[in-house]
TORBA-21217 format. One record per residue (C-alpha): residue in three letters; residue number from 1; x, y, z. Coordinates in Angstrom, 2 decimals, padded with zeros to 5 digits. Example, Ala and Ser with C-alpha at 12.3 -4.5 7.8 and 13.67 -1.06 7.14 Angstrom:
2
+---------+-----+---------+---------+---------+
: residuo : num :       x :       y :       z :
+---------+-----+---------+---------+---------+
:     ala :   1 :  012.30 : -004.50 :  007.80 :
:     ser :   2 :  013.67 : -001.06 :  007.14 :
+---------+-----+---------+---------+---------+
REM end
This chain:
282
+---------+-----+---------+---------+---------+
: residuo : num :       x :       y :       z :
+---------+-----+---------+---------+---------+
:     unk :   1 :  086.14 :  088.97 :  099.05 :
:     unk :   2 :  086.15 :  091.95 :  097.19 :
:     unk :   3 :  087.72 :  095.35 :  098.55 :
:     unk :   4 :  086.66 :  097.76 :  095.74 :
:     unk :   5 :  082.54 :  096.91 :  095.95 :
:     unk :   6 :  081.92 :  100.33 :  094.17 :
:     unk :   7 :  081.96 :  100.79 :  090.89 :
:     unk :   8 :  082.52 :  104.30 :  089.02 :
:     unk :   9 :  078.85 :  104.05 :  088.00 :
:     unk :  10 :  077.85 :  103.48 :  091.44 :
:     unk :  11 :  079.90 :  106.07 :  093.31 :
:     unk :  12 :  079.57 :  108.74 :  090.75 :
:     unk :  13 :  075.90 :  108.47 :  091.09 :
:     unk :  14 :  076.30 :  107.86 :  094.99 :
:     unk :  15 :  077.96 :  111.36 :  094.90 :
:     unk :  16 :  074.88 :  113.25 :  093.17 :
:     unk :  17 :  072.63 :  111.72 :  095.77 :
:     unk :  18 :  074.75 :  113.02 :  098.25 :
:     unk :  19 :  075.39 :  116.64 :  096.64 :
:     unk :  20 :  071.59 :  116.52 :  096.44 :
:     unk :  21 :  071.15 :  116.62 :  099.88 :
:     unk :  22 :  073.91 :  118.93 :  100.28 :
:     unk :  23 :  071.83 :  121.26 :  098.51 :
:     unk :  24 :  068.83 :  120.63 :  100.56 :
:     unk :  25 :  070.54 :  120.53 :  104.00 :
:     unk :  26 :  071.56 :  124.07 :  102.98 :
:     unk :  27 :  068.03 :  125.16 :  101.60 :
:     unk :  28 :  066.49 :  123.97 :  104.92 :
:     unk :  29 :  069.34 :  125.84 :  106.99 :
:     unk :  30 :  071.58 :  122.91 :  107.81 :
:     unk :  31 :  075.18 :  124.14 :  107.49 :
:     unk :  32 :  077.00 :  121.17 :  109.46 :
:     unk :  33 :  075.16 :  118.50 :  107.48 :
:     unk :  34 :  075.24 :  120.12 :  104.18 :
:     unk :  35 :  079.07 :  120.58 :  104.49 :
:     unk :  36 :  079.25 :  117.03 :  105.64 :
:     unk :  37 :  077.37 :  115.90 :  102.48 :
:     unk :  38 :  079.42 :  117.87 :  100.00 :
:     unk :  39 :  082.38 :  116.57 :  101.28 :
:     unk :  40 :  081.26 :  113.01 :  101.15 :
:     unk :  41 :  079.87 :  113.63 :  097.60 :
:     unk :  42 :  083.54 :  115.01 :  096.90 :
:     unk :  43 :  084.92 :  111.97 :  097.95 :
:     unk :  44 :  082.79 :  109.50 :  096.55 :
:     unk :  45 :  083.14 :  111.59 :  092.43 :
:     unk :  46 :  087.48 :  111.76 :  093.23 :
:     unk :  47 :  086.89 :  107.94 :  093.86 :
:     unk :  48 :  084.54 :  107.42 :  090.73 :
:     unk :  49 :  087.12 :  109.34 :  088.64 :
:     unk :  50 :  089.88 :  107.15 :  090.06 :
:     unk :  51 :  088.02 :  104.35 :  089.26 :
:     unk :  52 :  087.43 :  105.73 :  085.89 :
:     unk :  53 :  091.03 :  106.57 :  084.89 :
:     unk :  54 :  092.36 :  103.28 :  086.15 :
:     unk :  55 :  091.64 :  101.31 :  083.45 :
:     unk :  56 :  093.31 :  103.50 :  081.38 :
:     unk :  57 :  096.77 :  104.02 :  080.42 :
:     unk :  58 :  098.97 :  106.16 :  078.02 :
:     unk :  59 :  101.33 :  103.19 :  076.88 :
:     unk :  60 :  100.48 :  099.37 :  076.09 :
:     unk :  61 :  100.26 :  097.01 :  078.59 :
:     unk :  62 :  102.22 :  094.48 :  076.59 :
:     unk :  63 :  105.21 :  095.14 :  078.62 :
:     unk :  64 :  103.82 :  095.90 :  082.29 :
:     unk :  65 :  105.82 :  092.22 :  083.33 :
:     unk :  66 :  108.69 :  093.27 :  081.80 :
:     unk :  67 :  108.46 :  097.08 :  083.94 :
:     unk :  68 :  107.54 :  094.99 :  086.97 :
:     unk :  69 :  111.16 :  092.49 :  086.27 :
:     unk :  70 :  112.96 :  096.10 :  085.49 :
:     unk :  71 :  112.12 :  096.93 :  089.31 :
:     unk :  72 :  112.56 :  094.10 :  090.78 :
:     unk :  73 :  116.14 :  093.42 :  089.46 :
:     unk :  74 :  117.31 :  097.20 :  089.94 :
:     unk :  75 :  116.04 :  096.98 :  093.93 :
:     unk :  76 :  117.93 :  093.82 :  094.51 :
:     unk :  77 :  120.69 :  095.42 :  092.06 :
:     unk :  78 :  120.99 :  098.31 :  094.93 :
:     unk :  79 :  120.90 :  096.49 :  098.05 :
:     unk :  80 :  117.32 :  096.49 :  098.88 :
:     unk :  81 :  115.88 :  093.59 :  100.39 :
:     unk :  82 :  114.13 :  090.59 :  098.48 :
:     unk :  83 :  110.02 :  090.74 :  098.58 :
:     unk :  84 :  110.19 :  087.21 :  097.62 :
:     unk :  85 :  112.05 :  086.31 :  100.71 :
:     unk :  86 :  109.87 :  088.15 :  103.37 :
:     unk :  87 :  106.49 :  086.74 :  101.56 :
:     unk :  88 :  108.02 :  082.80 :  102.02 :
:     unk :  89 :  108.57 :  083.92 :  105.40 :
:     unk :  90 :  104.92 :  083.82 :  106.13 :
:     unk :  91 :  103.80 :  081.49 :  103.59 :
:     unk :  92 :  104.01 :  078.32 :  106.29 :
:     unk :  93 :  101.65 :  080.34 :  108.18 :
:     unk :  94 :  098.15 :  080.15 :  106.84 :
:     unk :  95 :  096.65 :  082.70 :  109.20 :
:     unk :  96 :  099.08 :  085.28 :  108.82 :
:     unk :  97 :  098.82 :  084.88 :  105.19 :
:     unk :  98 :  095.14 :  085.51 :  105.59 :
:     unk :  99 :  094.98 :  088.52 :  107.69 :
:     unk : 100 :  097.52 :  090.00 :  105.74 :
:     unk : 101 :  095.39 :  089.27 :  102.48 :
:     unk : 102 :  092.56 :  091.08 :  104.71 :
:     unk : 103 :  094.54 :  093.64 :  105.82 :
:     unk : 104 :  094.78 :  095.17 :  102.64 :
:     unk : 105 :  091.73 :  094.71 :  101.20 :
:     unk : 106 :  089.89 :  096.30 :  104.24 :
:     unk : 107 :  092.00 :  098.53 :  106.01 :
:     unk : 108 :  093.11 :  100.80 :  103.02 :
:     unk : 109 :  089.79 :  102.67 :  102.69 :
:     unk : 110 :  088.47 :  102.28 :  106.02 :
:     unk : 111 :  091.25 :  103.68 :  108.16 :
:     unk : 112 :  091.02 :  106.92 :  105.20 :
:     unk : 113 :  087.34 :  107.11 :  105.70 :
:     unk : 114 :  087.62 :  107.22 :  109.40 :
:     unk : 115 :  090.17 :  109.41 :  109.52 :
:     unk : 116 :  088.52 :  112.56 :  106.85 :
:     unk : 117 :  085.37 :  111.71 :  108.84 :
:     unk : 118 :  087.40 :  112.37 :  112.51 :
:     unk : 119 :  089.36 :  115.51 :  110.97 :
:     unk : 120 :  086.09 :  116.84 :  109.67 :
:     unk : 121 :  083.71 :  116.33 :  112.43 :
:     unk : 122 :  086.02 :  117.58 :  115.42 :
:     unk : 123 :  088.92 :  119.89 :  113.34 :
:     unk : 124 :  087.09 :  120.63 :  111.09 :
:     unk : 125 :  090.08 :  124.01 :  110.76 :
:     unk : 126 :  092.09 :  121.32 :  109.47 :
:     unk : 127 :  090.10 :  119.17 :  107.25 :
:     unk : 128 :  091.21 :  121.65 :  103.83 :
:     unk : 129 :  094.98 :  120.55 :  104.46 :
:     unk : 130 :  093.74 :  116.88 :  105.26 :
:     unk : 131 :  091.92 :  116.41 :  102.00 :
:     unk : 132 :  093.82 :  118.45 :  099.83 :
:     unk : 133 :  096.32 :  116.71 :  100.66 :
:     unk : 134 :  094.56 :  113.38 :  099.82 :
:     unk : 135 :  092.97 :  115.01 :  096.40 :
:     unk : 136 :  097.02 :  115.71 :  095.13 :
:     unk : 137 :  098.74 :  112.73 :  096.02 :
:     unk : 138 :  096.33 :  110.42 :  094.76 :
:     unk : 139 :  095.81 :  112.46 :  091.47 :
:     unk : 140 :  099.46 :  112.24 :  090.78 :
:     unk : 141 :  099.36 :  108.41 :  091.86 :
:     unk : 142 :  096.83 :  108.48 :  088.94 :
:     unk : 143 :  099.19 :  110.15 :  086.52 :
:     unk : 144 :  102.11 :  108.05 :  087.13 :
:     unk : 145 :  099.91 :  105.10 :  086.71 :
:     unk : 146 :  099.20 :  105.29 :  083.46 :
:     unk : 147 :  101.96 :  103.96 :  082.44 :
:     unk : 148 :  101.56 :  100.02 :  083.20 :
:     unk : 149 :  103.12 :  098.35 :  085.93 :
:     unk : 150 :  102.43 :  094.56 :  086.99 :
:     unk : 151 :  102.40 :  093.77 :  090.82 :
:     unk : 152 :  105.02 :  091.13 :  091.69 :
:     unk : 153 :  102.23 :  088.45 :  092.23 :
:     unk : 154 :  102.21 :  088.39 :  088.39 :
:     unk : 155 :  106.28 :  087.26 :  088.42 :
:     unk : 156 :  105.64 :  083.60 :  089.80 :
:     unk : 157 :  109.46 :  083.29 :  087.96 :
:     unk : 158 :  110.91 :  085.25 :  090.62 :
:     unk : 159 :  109.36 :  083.34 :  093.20 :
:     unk : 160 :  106.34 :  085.13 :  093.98 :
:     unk : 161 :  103.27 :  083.75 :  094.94 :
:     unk : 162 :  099.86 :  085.31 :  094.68 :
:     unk : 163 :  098.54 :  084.62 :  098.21 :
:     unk : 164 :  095.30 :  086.51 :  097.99 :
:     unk : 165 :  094.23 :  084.49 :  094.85 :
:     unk : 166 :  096.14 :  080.96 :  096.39 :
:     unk : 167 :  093.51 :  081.01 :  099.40 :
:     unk : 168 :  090.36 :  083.08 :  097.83 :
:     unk : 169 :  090.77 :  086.15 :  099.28 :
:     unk : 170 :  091.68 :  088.33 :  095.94 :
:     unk : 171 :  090.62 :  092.07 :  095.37 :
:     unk : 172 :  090.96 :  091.71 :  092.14 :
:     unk : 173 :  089.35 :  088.49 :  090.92 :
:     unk : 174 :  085.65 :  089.48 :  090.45 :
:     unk : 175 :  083.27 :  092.61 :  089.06 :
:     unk : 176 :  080.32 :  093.99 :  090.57 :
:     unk : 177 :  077.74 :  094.74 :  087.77 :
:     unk : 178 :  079.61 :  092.64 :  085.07 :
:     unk : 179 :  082.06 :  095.58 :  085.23 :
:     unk : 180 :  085.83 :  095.36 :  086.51 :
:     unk : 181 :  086.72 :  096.93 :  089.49 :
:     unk : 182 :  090.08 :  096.98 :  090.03 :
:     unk : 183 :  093.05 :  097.48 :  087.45 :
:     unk : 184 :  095.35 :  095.19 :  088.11 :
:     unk : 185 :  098.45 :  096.64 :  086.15 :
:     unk : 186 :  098.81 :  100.26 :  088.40 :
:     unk : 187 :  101.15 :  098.94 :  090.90 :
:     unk : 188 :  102.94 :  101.65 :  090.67 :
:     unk : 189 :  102.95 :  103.98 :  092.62 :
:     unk : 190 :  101.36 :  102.09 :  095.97 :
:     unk : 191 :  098.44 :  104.33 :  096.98 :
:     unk : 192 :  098.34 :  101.67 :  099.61 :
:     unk : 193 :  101.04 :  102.87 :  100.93 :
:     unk : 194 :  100.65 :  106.69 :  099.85 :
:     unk : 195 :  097.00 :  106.98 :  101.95 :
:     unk : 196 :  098.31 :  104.80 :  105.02 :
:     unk : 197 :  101.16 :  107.19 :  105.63 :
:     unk : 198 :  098.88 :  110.17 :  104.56 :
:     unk : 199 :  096.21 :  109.11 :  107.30 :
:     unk : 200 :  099.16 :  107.96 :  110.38 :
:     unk : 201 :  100.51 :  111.73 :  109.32 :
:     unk : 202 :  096.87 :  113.51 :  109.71 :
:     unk : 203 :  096.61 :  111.95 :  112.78 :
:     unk : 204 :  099.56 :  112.48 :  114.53 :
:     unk : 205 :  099.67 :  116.41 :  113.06 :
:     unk : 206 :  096.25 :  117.06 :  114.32 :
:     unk : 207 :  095.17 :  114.81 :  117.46 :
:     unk : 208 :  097.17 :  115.55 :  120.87 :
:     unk : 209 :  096.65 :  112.65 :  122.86 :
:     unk : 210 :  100.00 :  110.79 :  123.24 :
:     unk : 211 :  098.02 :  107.61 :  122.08 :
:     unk : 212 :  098.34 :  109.03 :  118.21 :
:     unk : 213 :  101.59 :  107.47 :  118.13 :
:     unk : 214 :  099.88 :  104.12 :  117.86 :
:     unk : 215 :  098.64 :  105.27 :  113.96 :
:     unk : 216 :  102.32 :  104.66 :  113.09 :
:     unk : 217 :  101.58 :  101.33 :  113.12 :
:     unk : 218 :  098.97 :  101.36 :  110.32 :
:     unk : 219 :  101.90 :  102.32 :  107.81 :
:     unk : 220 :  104.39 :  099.60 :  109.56 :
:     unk : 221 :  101.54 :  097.42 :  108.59 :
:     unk : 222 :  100.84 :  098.15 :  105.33 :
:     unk : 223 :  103.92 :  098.34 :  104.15 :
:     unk : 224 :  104.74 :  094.48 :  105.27 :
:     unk : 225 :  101.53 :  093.83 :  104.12 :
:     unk : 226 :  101.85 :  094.66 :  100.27 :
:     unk : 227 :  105.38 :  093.20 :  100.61 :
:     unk : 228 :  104.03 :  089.97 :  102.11 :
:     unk : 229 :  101.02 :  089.64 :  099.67 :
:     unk : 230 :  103.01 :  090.41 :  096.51 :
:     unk : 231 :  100.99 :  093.25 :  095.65 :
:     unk : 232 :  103.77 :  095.67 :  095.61 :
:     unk : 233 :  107.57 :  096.16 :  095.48 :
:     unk : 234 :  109.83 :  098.70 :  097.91 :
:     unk : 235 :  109.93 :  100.87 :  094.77 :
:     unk : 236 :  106.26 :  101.25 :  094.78 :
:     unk : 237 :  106.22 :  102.28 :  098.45 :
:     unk : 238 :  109.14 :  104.57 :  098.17 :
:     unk : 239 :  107.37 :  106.54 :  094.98 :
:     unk : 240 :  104.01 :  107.02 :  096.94 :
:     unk : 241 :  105.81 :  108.44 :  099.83 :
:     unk : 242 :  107.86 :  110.83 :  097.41 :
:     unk : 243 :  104.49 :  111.98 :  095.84 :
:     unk : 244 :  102.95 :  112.47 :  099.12 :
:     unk : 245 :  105.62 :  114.45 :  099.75 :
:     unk : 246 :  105.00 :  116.89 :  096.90 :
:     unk : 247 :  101.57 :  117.21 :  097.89 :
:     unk : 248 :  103.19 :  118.47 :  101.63 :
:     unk : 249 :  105.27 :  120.92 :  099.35 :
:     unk : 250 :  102.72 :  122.19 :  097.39 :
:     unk : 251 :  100.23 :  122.85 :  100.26 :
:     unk : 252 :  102.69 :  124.76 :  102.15 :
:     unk : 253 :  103.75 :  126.52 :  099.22 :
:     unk : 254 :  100.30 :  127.96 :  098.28 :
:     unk : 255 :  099.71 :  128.53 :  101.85 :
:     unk : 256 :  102.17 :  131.01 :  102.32 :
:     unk : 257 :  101.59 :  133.03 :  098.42 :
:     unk : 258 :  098.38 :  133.09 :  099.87 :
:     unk : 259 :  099.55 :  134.61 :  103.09 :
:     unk : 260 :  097.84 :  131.67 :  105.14 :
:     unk : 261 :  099.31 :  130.16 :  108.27 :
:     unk : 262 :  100.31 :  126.92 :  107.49 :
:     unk : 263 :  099.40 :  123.63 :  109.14 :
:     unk : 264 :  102.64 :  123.89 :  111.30 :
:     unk : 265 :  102.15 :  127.56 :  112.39 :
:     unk : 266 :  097.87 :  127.22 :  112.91 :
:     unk : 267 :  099.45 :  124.38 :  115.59 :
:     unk : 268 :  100.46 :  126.87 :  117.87 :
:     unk : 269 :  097.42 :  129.31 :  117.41 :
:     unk : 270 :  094.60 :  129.08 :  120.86 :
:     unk : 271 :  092.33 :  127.15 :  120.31 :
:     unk : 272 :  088.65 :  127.98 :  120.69 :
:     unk : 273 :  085.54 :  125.74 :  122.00 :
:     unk : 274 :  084.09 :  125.86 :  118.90 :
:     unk : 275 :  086.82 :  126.51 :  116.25 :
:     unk : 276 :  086.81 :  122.70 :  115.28 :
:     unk : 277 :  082.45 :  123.28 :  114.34 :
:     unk : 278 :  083.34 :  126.79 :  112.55 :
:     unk : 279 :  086.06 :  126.49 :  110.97 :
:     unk : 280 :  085.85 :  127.06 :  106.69 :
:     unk : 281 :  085.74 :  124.12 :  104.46 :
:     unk : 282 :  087.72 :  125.29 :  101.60 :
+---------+-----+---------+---------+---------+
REM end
């Protein structure tokens, strides 16, 4: 099973086919589709780039395990709770083990791509915030990332098992094109856990049913989930969230020098029948 099936090559060149037709949904006087089409060829040349940048790094990998055993002993050092311990919790159970391993290889970019696609087709007034908000997290992910971190599967010494690779399930075992997919040394930050809390937060902020409550259990999830499967420790979690965070700040910041309501204060604004087809795409 492989999560990441797109390489850099692929999506980069994925995105020019799509700004392509962007251009000619626009010359043909298609403003709805060509919008939609820039934005997807957006998102598909951020995700090249991330794919891209993640096999580099600004320091040697040579001690990524010893980073990773740093964390771990400093967590346990201030009272957090063992990942070791919750993943042989759910070891005895096979299937829990395997829709966990599932969980995260599926559910990270296709909860995301749902959500832009939702926020974008009917709120389209908030779909800036939404993916601006996506574009500054995971660029600072990026950043802190180059400096090599190993995932706690790679610390079998500290009792950590690597599920996904244990039943055949692993993200990060194969290449598409004879090219790697996946670096498996940018553990932290988790942009697992970054995009999960990202997306439950979009939703909540911009649906109004009382049923968008449920989206807080895709971060409840995903945070046991990278626990469970050794892919990431608290520390990784609690470092996405604090970037996200930033991004929050930063919006809201340039919002208001900019003399823009802010996602808060366009909350309370009337809403119009067709303010979710006209708002602007910045």
């Amino acid at each position: 099973m492989q999560n990441l099936t797109l390489t850099w090559q692929s999506a980069g060149g994925t995105a020019v086919v799509l700004y392509g037709g962007a251009y000619v949904a626009a010359r043909v006087r298609k403003p709805s589709l060509s919008a939609l089409l820039r934005e997807a060829g957006t998102l598909l040349a951020l995700f090249a780039l991330w794919q891209l940048v993640g096999h580099l790094s600004v320091m040697s990998a040579d001690h990524a395990l010893d980073r990773a055993e740093w964390i771990h002993r400093t967590e346990l050092a201030v009272g957090l709770p063992d990942e070791a311990s919750w993943q042989a919790a759910i070891t005895p159970y096979p299937v829990l083990v395997r829709l966990a391993n599932y969980y995260y290889a599926v559910m990270h970019f296709g909860v995301m791509l749902v959500v832009l696609l939702w926020v974008f087709l009917r709120h389209r007034e908030r779909y800036a915030w939404v993916r601006n908000t996506v574009v500054i997290t995971t660029a600072v992910c990026l950043l802190v990332q180059f400096i090599p971190v190993a995932p706690p599967r790679m610390l079998p010494e500290n009792g950590f098992v690597d599920v996904a690779a244990q039943y055949g399930q692993s993200v990060y075992g194969g290449a598409v094109g004879g090219v790697v997919v996946a670096d498996q040394l940018s553990a932290m930050p988790s942009v697992h856990v970054a995009w999960c809390v990202l997306a439950a937060v979009a939703v909540i902020r911009v649906a109004r049913s009382p049923l968008r409550w449920l989206m807080v259990l895709h971060p409840v999830l995903t945070v046991a989930v990278v626990v469970v499967t050794a892919n990431h420790f608290w520390a990784d979690g609690i470092v996405a969230v604090t970037i996200l965070l930033f991004a929050y700040a930063v919006l809201a910041l340039t919002a208001r020098r900019r003399g823009r309501p802010s996602v808060d204060e366009t909350e309370d604004r009337p809403r119009s029948g067709s303010g979710s087809r006209t708002g602007q795409v910045t």
